[in-house]
C-alpha positions as CSV (number, residue, x, y, z in Angstrom):
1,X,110.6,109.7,86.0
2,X,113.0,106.3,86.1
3,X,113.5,106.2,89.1
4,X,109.5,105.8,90.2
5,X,109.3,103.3,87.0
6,X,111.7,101.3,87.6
7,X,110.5,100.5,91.2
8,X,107.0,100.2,90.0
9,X,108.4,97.3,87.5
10,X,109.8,95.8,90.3
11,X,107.3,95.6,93.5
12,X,103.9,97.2,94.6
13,X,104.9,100.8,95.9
14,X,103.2,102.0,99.0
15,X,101.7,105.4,99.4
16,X,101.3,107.8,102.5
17,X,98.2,107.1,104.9
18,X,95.7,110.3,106.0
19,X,97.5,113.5,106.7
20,X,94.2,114.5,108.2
21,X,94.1,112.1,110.6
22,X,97.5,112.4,111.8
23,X,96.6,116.4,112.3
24,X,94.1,115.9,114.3
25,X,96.0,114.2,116.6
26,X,98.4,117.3,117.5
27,X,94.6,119.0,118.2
28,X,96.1,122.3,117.3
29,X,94.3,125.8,118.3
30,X,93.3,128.4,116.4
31,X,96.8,130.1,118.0
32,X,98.6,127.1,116.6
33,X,97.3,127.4,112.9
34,X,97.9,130.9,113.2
35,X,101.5,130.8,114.2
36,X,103.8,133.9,114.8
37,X,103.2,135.0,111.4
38,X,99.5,135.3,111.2
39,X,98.7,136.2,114.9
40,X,96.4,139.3,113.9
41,X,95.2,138.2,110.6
42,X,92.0,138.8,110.5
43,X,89.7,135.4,109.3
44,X,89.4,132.4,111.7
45,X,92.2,130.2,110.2
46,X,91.7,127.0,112.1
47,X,91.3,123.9,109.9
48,X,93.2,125.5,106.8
49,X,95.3,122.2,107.2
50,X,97.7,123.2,104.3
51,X,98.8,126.7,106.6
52,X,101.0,124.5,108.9
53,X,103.1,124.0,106.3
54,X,103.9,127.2,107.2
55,X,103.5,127.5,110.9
56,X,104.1,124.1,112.6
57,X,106.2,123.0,109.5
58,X,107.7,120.4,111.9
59,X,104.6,118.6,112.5
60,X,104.0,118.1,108.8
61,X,107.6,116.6,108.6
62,X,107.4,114.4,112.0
63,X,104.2,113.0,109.8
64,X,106.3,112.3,106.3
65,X,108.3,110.5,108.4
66,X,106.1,108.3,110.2
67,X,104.6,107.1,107.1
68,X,108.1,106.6,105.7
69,X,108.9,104.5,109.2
70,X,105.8,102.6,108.8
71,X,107.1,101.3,105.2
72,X,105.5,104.3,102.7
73,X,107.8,104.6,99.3
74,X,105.5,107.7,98.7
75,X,104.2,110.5,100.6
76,X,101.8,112.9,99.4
77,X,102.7,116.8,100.2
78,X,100.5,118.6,102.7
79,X,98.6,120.2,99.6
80,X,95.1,119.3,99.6
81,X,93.7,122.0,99.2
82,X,96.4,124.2,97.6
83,X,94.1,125.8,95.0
84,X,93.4,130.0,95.1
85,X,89.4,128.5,95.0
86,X,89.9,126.4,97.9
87,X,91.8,129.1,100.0
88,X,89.9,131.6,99.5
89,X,87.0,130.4,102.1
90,X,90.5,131.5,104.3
91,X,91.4,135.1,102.0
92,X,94.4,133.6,101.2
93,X,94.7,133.3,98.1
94,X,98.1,135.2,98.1
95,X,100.1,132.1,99.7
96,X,99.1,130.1,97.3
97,X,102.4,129.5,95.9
98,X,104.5,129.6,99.1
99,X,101.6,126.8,100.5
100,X,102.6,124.7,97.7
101,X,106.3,125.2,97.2
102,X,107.0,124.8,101.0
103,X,104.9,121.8,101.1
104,X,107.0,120.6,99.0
105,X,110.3,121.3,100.0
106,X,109.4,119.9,103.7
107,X,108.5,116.5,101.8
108,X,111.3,116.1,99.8
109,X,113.7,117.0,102.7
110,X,112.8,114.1,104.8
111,X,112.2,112.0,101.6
112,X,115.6,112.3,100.8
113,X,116.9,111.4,104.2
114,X,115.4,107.9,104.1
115,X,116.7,107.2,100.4
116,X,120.3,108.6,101.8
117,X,120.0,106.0,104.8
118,X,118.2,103.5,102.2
119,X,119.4,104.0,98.6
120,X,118.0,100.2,97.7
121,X,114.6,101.9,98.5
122,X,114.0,105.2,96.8
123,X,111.5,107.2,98.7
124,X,109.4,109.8,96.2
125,X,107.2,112.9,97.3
126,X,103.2,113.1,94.8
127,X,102.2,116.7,94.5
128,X,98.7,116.2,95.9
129,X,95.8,118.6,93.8
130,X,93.0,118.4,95.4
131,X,89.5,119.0,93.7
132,X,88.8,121.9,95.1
133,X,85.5,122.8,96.5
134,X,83.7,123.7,93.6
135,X,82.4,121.8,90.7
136,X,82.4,122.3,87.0
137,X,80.0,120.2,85.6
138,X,76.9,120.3,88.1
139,X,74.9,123.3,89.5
140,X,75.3,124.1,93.3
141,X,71.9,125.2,93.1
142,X,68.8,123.0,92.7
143,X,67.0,126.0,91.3
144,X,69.3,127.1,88.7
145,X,70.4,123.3,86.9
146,X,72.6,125.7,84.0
147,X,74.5,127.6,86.8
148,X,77.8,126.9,87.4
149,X,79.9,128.6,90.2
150,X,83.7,127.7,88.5
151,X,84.7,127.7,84.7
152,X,87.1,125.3,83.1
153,X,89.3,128.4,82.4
154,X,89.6,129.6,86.4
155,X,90.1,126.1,87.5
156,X,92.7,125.5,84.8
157,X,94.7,129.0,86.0
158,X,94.3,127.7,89.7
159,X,95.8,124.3,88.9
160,X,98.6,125.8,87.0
161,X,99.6,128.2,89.5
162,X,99.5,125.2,92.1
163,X,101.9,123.0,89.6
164,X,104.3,125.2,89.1
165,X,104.9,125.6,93.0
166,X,104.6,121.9,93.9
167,X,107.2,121.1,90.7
168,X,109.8,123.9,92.2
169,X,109.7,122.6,95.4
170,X,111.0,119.1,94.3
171,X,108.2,117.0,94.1
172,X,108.8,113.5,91.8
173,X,104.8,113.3,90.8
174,X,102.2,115.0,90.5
175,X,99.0,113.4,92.0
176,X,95.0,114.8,91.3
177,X,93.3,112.8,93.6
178,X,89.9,112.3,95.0
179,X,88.2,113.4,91.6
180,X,84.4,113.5,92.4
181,X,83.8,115.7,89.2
182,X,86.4,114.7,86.1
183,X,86.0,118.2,84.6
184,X,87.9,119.5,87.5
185,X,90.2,116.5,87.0
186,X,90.5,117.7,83.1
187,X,91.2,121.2,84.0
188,X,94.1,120.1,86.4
189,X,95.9,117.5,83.9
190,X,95.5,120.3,80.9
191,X,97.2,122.9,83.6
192,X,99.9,120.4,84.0
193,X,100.4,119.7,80.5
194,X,100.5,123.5,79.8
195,X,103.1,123.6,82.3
196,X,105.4,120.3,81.7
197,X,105.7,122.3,77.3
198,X,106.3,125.6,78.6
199,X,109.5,124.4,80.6
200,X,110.1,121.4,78.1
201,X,110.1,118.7,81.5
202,X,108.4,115.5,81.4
203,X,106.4,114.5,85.2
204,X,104.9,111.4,86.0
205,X,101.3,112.3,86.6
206,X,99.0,110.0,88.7
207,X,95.1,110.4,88.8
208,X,93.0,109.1,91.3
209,X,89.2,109.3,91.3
210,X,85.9,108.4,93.8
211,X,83.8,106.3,93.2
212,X,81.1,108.2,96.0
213,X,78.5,105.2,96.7
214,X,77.1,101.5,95.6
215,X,75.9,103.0,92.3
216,X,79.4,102.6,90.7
217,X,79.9,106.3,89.9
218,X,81.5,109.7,90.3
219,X,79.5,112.7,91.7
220,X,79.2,113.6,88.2
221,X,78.0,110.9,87.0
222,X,80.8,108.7,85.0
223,X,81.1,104.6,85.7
224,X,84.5,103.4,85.8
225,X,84.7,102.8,82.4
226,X,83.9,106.8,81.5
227,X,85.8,108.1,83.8
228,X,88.6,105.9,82.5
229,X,88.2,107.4,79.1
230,X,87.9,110.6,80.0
231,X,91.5,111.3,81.6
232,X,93.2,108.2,79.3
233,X,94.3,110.2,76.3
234,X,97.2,112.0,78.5
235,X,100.2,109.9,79.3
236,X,99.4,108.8,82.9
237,X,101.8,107.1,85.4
238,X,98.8,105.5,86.9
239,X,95.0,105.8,87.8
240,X,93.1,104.4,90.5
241,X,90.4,105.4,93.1
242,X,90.5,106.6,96.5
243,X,88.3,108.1,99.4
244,X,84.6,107.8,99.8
245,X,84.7,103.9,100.2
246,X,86.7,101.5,102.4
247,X,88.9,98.6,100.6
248,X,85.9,96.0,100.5
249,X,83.5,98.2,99.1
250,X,86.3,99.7,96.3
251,X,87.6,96.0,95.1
252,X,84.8,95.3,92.6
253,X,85.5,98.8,91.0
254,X,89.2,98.4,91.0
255,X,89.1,95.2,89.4
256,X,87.0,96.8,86.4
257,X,89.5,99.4,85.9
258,X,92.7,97.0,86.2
259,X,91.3,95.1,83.4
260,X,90.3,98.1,81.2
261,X,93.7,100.0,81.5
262,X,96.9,100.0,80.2
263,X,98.5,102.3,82.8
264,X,99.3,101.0,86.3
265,X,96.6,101.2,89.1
266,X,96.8,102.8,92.5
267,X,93.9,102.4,95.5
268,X,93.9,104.3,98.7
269,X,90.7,103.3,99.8
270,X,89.2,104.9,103.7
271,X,90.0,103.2,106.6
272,X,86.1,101.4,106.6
273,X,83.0,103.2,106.2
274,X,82.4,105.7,108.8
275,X,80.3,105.3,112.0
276,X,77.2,106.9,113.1
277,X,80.0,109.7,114.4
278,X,81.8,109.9,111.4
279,X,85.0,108.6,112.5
280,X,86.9,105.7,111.0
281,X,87.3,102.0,113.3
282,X,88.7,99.9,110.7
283,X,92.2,98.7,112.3
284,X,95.1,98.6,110.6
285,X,94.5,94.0,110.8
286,X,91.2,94.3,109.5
287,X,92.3,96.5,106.3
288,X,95.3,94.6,105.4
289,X,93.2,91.6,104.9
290,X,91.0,93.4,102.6
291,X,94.2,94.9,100.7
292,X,95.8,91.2,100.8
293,X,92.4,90.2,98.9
294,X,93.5,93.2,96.0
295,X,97.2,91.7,95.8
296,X,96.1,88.3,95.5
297,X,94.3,88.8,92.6
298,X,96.8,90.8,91.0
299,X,95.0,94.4,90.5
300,X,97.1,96.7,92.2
301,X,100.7,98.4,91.8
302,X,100.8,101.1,93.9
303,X,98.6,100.9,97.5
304,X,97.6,103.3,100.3
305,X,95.4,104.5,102.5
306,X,93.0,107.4,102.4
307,X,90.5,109.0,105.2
308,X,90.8,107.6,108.9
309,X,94.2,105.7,108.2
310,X,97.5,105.7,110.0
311,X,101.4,104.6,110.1
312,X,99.7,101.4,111.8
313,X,97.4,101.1,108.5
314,X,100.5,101.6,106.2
315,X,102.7,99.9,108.1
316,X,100.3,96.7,107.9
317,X,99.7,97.6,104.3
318,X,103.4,97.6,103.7
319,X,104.0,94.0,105.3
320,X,101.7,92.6,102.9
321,X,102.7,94.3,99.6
322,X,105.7,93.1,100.0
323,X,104.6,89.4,99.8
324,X,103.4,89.8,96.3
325,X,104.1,90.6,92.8
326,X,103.3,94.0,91.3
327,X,100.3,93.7,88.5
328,X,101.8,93.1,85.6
329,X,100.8,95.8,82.5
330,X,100.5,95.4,78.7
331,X,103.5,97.5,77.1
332,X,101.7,100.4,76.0
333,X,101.6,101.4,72.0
């Protein structure tokens, strides 16, 4: 954990941009997610993102090191998704571990090639949990407002299972990102806590939630200032917002939660909002200016960029980061 907080004490860290959108790119076939291994399984596997970690593992490191290139201190691992809820829409919830551990170790690999050519700038690898696709706290059904189609307890085995993988295959944080439902978020940091006493090991965790429109809140329901509360009695590395908004539509929400916090505060906001299409045109220019706007008013220490970004986005993100001064925290208790 040093490492990471002594470079956070001394500059604004910059995380990955979209793995996402950097897949889509390669426009891989069904044949490609499938590689040698899975050629007869038998569900559709394209879009199961987190399976090239397995089958075009050298994609997923050509990205890690683009974002690296373009400035990145952090990269998140090719994880998304990495939960046995999420992959069973694919029936595999038996590579659950390998998904995570090799996601990992691709990440740290190249991660440790740019600190070797760089040891001034330490590069670090975030364990990225995703929220899976179910929700705890809200019914799926209109009908039914008391059903629920996960339980604390499954979420919390899923999330352990994915921690343990992401920590053996070298990762320096862990990262729960894109929290639309802070249950799910509670389920994942009590899975990680059960995990960091069981082997006696201390990670940095960060958290990362979504604010999903102009009303302020979380899908389920919590204004900054709850959702803050909610996650604040674990030791946090940081906590910050991503997804769902671009970086002129997150500032006001960010600067609420730099001022109510004690922990240091990450954004990786979209690249815009999307158009009628659902793509993202923000260009890397036009969202450094927005993310200069952050930095000048001191709310930010570690910056990114979330749905629809790039290297070009990160690398523009990075040029400006460095210009300025971390925000400074109160020592904590």
């Amino acid at each position: 954990m040093s490492d990471i907080l002594q470079a956070l004490q001394k500059r604004i860290l910059v995380l990955d941009g979209a793995m996402g959108t950097m897949l889509q790119r390669y426009n891989f076939s069904e044949e490609d997610f499938r590689g040698e291994r899975f050629k007869d399984y038998p569900t559709s596997l394209k879009g199961n993102n987190d399976l090239l970690s397995l089958t075009q593992p050298q994609a997923i490191a050509d990205i890690h090191k683009l974002y690296f290139e373009a400035g990145a201190d952090i990269v998140e691992t090719n994880t998304f998704s990495g939960t046995t809820i999420a992959m069973a829409d694919y029936d595999m919830e038996d590579l659950v571990y390998e998904l995570n551990y090799e996601s990992a170790k691709i990440a740290k690999k190249v991660a440790n090639e740019f600190t070797k050519a760089n040891p001034n700038k330490p590069r670090f690898v975030a364990g990225s949990i995703g929220p899976t696709n179910k929700t705890a706290s809200m019914s799926p059904d209109v009908n039914k407002p008391e059903y629920r189609a996960i339980t604390f307890d499954e979420l919390r085995i899923a999330y352990k299972l994915q921690v343990e993988a992401l920590i053996d295959g070298g990762v320096d944080v862990l990262l729960v990102e894109t929290i639309f439902d802070t249950l799910n978020a509670k389920a994942a940091l009590f899975a990680i806590e059960e995990v960091k006493e069981e082997r006696q090991i201390d990670i940095p965790i960060m958290v990362s939630g979504t604010i999903t429109d102009a009303s302020g809140r979380t899908l389920s329901g919590q204004t900054v200032e709850a959702f803050l509360t909610s996650i604040s009695h674990i030791p946090l590395l940081s906590v910050g917002f991503n997804c769902a908004l671009g970086a002129e539509q997150l500032k006001p929400y960010l600067q609420r939660l730099s001022h109510e916090t004690e922990f240091y505060t990450s954004a990786h906001p979209n690249a815009g909002l999307p158009n009628a299409f659902g793509e993202y045109d923000q260009s890397a220019k036009q969202m450094q200016a927005l993310i200069e706007d952050y930095l000048k008013d001191g709310l930010i220490n570690i910056i990114g960029g979330c749905c629809g970004t790039n290297p070009e986005h990160i690398k523009a993100i990075a040029d400006v980061a460095q210009n300025y001064q971390p925000r400074q925290i109160k020592e904590l208790a």
